[in-house]
C-alpha positions in Angstrom: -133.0 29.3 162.9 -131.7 32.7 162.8 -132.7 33.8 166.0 -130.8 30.4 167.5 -128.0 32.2 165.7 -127.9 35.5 167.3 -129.0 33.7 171.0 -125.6 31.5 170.7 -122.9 34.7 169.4 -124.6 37.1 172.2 -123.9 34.9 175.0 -120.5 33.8 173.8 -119.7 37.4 173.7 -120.7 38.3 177.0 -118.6 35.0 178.2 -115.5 36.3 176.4 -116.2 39.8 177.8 -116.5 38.9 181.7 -113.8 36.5 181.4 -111.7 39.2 179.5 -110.0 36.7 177.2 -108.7 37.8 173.6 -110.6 41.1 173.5 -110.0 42.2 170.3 -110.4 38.7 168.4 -113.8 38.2 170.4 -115.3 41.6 168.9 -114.0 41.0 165.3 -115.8 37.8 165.3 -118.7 39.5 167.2 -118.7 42.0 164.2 -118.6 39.3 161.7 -121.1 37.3 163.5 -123.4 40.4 163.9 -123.6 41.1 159.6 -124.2 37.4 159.0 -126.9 37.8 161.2 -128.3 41.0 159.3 -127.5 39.3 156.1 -129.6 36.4 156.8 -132.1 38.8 158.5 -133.0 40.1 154.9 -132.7 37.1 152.8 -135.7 35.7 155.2 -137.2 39.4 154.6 -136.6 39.2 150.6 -138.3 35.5 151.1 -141.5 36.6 152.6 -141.9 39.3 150.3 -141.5 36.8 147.3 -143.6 34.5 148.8 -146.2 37.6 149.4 -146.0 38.8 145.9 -146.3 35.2 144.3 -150.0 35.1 146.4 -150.6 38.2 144.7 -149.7 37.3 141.8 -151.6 34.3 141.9 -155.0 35.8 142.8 -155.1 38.0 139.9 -154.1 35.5 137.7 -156.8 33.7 138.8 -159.5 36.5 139.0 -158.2 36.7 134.9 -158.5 33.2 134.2 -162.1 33.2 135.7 -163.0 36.7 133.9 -161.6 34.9 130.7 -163.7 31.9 131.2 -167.1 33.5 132.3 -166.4 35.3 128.5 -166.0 32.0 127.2 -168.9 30.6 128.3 -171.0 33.3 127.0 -169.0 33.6 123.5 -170.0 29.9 123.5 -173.6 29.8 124.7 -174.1 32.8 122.0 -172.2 31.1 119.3 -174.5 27.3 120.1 -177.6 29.5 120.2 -177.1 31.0 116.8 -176.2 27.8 115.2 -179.3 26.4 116.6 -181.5 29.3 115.3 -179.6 29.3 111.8 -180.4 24.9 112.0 -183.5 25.5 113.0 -184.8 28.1 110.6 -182.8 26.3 107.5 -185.0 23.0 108.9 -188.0 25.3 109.0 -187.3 26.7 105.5 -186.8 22.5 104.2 -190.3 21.6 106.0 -191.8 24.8 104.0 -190.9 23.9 100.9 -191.6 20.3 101.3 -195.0 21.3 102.5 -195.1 23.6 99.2 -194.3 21.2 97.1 -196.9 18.7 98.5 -199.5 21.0 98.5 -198.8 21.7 94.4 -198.5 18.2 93.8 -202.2 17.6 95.5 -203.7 20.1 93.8 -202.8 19.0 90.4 -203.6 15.3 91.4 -207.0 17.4 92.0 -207.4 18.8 88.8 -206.0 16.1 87.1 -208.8 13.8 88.6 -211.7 16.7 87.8 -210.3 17.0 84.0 -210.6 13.1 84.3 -214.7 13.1 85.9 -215.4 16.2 83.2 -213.9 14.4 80.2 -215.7 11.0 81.5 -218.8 12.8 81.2 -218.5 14.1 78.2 -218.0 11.4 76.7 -221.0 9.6 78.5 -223.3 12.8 76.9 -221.8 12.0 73.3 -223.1 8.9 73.8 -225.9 9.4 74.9 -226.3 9.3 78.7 -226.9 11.1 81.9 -226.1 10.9 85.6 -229.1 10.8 88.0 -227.6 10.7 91.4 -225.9 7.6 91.2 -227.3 6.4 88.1 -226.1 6.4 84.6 -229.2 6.3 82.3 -229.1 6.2 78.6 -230.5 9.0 77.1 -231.1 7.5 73.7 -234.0 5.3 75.5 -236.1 7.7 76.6 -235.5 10.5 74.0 -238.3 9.8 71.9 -240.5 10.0 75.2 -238.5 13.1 76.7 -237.9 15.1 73.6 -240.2 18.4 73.9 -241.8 19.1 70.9 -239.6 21.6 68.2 -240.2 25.1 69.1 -242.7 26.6 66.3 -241.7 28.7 63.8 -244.3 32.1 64.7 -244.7 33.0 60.8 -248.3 34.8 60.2 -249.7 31.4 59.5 -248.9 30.1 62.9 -250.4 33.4 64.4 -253.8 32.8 61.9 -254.1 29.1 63.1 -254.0 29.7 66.5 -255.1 33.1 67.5 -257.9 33.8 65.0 -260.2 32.9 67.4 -259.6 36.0 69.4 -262.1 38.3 66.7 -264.8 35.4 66.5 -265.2 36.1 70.3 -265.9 39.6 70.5 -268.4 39.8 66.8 -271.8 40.7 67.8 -274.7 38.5 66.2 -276.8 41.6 65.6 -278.9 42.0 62.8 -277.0 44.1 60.1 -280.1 45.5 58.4 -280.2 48.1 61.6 -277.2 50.7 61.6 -277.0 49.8 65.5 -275.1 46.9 64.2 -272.6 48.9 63.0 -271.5 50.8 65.8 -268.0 49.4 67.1 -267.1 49.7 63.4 -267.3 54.0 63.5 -264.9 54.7 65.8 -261.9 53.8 68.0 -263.3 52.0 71.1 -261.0 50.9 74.6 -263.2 48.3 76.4 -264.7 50.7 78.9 -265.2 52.4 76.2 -267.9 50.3 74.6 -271.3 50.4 75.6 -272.6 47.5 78.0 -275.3 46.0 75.8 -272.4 45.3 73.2 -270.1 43.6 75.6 -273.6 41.4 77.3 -274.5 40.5 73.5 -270.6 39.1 73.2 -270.8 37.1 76.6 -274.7 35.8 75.5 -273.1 34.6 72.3 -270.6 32.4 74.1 -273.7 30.8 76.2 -276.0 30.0 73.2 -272.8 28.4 71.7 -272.2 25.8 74.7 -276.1 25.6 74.8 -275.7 24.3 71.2 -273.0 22.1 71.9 -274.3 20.7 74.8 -277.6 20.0 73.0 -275.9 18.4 69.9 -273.9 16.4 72.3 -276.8 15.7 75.2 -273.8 17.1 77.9 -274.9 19.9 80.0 -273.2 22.4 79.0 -270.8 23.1 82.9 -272.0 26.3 85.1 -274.6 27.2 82.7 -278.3 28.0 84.0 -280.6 28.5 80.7 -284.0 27.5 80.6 -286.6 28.3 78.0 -289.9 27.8 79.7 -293.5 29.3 78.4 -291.6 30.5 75.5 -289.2 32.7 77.2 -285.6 32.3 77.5 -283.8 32.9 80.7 -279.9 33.3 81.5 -279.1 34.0 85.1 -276.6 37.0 85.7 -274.1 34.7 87.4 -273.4 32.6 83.8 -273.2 35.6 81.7 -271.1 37.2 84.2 -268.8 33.9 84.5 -268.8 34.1 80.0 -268.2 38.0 80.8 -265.0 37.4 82.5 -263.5 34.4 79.9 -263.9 36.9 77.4 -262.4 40.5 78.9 -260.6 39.1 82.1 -261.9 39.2 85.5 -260.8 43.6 86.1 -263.6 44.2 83.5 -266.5 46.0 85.1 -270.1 43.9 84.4 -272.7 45.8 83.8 -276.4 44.2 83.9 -278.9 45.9 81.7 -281.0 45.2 78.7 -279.3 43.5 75.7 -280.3 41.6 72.2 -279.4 39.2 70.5 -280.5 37.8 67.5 -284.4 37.9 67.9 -284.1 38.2 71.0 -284.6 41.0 73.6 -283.4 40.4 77.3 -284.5 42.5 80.2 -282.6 42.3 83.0 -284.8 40.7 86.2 -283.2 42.9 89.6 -285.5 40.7 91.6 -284.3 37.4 90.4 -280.5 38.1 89.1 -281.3 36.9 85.9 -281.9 38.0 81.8 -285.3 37.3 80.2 -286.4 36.8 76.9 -289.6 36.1 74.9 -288.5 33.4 72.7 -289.3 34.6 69.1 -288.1 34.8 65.4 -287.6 37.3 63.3 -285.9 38.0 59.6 -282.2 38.5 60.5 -279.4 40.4 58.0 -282.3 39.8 55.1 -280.9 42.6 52.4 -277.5 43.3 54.3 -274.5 41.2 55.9 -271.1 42.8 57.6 -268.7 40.9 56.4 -264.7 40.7 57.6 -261.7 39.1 57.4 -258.6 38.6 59.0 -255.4 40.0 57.1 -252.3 39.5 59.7 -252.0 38.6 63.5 -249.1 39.4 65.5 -247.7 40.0 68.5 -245.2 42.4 70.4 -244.3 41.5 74.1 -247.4 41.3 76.0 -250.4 42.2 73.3 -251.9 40.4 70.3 -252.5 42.6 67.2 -254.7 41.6 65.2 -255.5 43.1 61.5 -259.0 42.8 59.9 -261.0 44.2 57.1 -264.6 44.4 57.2 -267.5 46.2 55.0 -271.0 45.9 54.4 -272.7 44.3 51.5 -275.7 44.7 49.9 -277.5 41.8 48.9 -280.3 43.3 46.9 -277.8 46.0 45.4 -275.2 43.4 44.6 -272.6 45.9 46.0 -270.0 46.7 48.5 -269.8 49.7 51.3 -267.4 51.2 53.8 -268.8 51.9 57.4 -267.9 55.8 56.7 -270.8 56.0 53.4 -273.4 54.0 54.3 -275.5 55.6 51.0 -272.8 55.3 48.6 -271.2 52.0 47.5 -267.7 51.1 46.8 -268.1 48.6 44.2 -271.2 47.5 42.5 -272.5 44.5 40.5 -270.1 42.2 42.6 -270.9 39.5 44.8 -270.1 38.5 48.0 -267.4 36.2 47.1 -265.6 38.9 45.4 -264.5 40.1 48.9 -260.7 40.1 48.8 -261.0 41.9 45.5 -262.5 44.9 47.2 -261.2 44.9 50.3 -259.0 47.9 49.5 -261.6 50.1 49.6 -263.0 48.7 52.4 -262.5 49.6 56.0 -259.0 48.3 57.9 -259.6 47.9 62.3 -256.7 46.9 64.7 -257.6 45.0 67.7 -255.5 44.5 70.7 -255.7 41.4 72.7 -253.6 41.9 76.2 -252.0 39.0 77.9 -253.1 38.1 81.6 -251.5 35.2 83.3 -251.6 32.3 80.2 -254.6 34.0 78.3 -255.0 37.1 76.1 -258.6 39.7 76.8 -259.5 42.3 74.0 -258.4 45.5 75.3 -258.9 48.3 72.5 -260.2 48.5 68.6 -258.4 51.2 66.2 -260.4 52.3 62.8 -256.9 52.5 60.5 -258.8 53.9 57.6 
């Protein structure tokens, strides 16, 4: 509109000017019409400018307001996350101790049911029964049948009524009137110690016994091969080796030679394995007997001790002797019965007896005194 302005003054200037009419007048209101023009020249100039500076104005404001909200989104997204990380650990911390809590109150359900089962059976003992698998069976039933026997009190007694046997295995049956029958009595003796024929004359004993048993009895006596044919008496070696063993345990070396016993005299038959004899009798311990007697048995771990006194008496002489003075006597006008009254001055032995698997084998003989 402005430029419609100055268009319309020019030309009515130049009109006034060609046509010469009211000079002056025309250029005063050329003048006047020339500084409105300029005037509204820069208000249209101040306008733009405004309207210039308002866009610019208005983009940083915006390029603000969208700096301030990118911040505010991430202040926020921080601020939800560590709400839900505080929830979520304050929920975890809840399910923990809820899960504590359940746990302790299942375990002392648990013990409170095992006191319960433990206390049940207790009482079911006091009253006499027991749990087999699934069964409850009263005790008090079958305790007379199931009750082992009362462990025995192992006083002397008990030793002297069960092991006294031990010594009757190992005397010799040889005839006392000969000073060979004295010879395990002179010395201290181990069992390879001892000369063979002693040890054969011990096994021989134990196979005339169950030859006397089984002849009493009319049972043959088991394992045993004796015959007594033309007057001689024959043992093979395989029973007196089998008797051998019972009596010193199956380590102990056998030794098959000549031996006697009683009246009678076995050779030992290489060609035939066996032990002969001519049956005969003979006057056995006629003026002299060895006597002895058992005076304690014990035992310490493994071995059987067993304590004896044994002499020799005289049956013409009425008197006693030791086995170290076979010429002098110890007591005299006594009799035989008078043993235990004596025995002081008689001779005092040890055996030993060792334990292999459930049996005991003499092992050793000691001369105390």
């Amino acid at each position: 509109m402005s430029d419609t302005t100055e268009m319309t003054v020019g030309e009515e200037v130049t009109k006034n000017t060609k046509r010469g009419k009211k000079g002056t007048q025309v250029t005063k209101t050329a003048n006047s019409a020339t500084k409105v023009s300029k005037v509204k020249t820069k208000k249209s100039d101040a306008a733009k400018t405004t309207r210039t500076r308002k866009k610019t104005v208005d983009l940083d404001t915006f390029m603000a307001l969208q700096e301030q909200i990118a911040a505010n989104q991430k202040e926020l997204l921080e601020s939800i996350s560590d709400t839900f990380q505080t929830t979520l650990s304050e929920q975890l911390k809840r399910a923990n101790r809820r899960r504590r809590w359940n746990n302790f109150f299942r375990d002392v359900i648990i013990i409170i049911l095992m006191l319960g089962f433990g206390y049940s059976v207790h009482l079911l003992y006091n009253l006499g029964y027991r749990i087999e698998g699934t069964n409850i069976v009263n005790t008090n039933e079958i305790q007379e049948a199931e009750a082992p026997a009362a462990e025995p009190v192992k006083d002397d007694d008990w030793y002297l009524a069960n092991y006294s046997y031990l010594l009757d295995q190992i005397k010799t049956d040889l005839n006392a009137d000969s000073v060979s029958a004295y010879y395990l009595y002179s010395d201290d003796y181990k069992l390879s110690d001892i000369k063979p024929e002693y040890l054969l004359n011990m096994a021989y004993r134990q196979v005339a016994r169950d030859q006397a048993t089984a002849a009493s009895t009319g049972i043959e006596a088991q394992g045993s091969t004796v015959s007594a044919k033309d007057n001689t008496v024959t043992v093979s070696v395989d029973t007196l080796k089998a008797k051998f063993s019972e009596l010193f345990g199956e380590s102990a070396k056998f030794y098959a030679g000549n031996f006697s016993s009683g009246c009678l005299n076995f050779s030992y038959q290489r060609a035939n394995e066996t032990f002969e004899a001519k049956n005969q009798t003979c006057a056995l311990n006629q003026h002299r007997e060895i006597i002895e007697e058992i005076e304690r048995i014990y035992q310490e771990g493994e071995v059987i001790y067993l304590i004896s006194r044994a002499g020799i008496y005289d049956k013409d002489e009425r008197s006693f002797y030791n086995f170290n003075d076979l010429f002098r006597p110890v007591a005299k006008d006594a009799e035989q019965t008078d043993f235990n009254e004596y025995k002081e001055r008689l001779n005092r032995y040890q055996y030993q007896f060792k334990k292999s698997g459930e049996k005991f084998y003499f092992s050793k003989i000691t001369k105390l005194d």
